[in-house]
MINU-589624 format. One record per residue (C-alpha): chain; residue in three letters; residue number from 0; x, y, z. Coordinates in nm, 2 decimals. Each point is the difference from the previous one (the first is absolute). Layout:
[A; Ala; NUM; [X; Y; Z]],
...
***
This chain:
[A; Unk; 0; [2.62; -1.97; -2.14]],
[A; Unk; 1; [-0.10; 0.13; 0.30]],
[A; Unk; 2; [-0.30; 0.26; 0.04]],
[A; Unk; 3; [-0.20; 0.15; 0.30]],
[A; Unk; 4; [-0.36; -0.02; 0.04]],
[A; Unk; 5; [-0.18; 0.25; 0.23]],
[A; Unk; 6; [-0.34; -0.15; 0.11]],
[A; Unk; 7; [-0.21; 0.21; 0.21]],
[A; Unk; 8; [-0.40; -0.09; 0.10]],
[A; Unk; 9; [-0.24; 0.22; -0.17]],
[A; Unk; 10; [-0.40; -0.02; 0.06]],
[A; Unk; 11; [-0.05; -0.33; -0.10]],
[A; Unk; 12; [0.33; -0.13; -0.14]],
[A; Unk; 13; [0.38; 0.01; 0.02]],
[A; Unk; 14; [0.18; 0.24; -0.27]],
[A; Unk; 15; [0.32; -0.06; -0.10]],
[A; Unk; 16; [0.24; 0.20; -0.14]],
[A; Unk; 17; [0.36; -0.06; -0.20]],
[A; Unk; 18; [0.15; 0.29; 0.01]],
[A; Unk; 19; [0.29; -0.04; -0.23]],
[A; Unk; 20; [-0.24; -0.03; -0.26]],
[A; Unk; 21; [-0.32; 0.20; 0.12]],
[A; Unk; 22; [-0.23; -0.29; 0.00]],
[A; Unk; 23; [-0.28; -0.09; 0.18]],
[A; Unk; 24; [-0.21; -0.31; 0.05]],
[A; Unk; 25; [-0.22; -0.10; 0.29]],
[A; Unk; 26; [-0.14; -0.34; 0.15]],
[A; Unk; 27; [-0.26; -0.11; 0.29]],
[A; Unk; 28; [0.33; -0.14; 0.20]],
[A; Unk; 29; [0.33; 0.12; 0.02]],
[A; Unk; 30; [0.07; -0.31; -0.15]],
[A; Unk; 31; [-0.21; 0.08; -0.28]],
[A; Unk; 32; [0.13; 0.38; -0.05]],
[A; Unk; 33; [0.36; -0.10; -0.01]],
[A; Unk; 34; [-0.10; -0.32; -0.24]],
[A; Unk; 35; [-0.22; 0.26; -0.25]],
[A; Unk; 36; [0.30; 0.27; 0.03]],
[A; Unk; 37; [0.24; -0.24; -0.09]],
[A; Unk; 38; [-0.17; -0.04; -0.32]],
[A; Unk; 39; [-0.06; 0.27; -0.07]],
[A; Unk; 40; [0.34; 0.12; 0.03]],
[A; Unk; 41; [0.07; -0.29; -0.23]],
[A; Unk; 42; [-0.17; 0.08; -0.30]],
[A; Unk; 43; [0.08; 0.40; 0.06]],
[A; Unk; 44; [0.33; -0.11; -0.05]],
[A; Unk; 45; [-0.11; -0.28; -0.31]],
[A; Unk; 46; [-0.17; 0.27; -0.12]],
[A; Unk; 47; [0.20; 0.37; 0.03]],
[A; Unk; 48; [0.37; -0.19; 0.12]],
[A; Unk; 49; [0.19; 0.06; 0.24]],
[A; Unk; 50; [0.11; 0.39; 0.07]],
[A; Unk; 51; [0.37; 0.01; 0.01]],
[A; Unk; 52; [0.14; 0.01; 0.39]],
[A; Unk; 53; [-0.32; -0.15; 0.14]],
[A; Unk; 54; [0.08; -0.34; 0.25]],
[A; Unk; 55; [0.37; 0.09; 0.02]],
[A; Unk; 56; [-0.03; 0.25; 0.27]],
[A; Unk; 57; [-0.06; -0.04; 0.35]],
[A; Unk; 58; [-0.35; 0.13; 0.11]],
[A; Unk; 59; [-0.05; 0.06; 0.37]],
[A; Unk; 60; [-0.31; 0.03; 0.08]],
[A; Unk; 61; [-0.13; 0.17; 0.40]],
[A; Unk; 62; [-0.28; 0.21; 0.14]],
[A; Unk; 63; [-0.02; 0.35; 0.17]],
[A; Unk; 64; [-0.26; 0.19; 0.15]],
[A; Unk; 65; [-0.11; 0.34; -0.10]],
[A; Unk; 66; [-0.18; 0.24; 0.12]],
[A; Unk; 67; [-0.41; 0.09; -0.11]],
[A; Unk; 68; [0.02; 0.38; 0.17]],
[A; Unk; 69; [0.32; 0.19; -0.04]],
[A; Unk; 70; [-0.09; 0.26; 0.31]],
[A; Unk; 71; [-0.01; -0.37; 0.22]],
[A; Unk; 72; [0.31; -0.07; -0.17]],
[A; Unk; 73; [0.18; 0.28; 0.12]],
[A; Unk; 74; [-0.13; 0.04; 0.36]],
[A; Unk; 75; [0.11; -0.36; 0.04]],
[A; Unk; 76; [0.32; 0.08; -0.08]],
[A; Unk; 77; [0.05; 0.33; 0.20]],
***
């Protein structure tokens, strides 16, 4: 089954993130956060199952940029 992991670099470590089941982990490396969230997602799902639906749909997963000030926002636009 085939889940996505979301690693981002905090202060000192990478998080990562499954969201298909909300769980996070974290390691020194990427490496390490992906290995760590991969357990952990594996005893969530030894441990609660697996919720019905989750690793049969298609997850696509991008980034946009938003906006801090909506007043710059809209003078950008005009």
């Amino acid at each position: 089954m085939d889940l996505t992991a979301i690693i981002k670099k905090g202060e000192k470590q990478y998080v990562a993130l499954c969201p298909e089941l909300d769980v996070v982990s974290q390691g020194i490396t990427v490496e390490e956060a992906l290995k760590n969230i991969k357990e952990a997602v594996e005893l969530y799902i030894e441990e609660m199952g697996l919720p019905e639906g989750i690793g049969t749909q298609e997850m696509l997963v991008t980034s946009f940029e938003v906006c801090q000030h909506a007043e710059i926002c809209v003078s950008n636009l005009q």
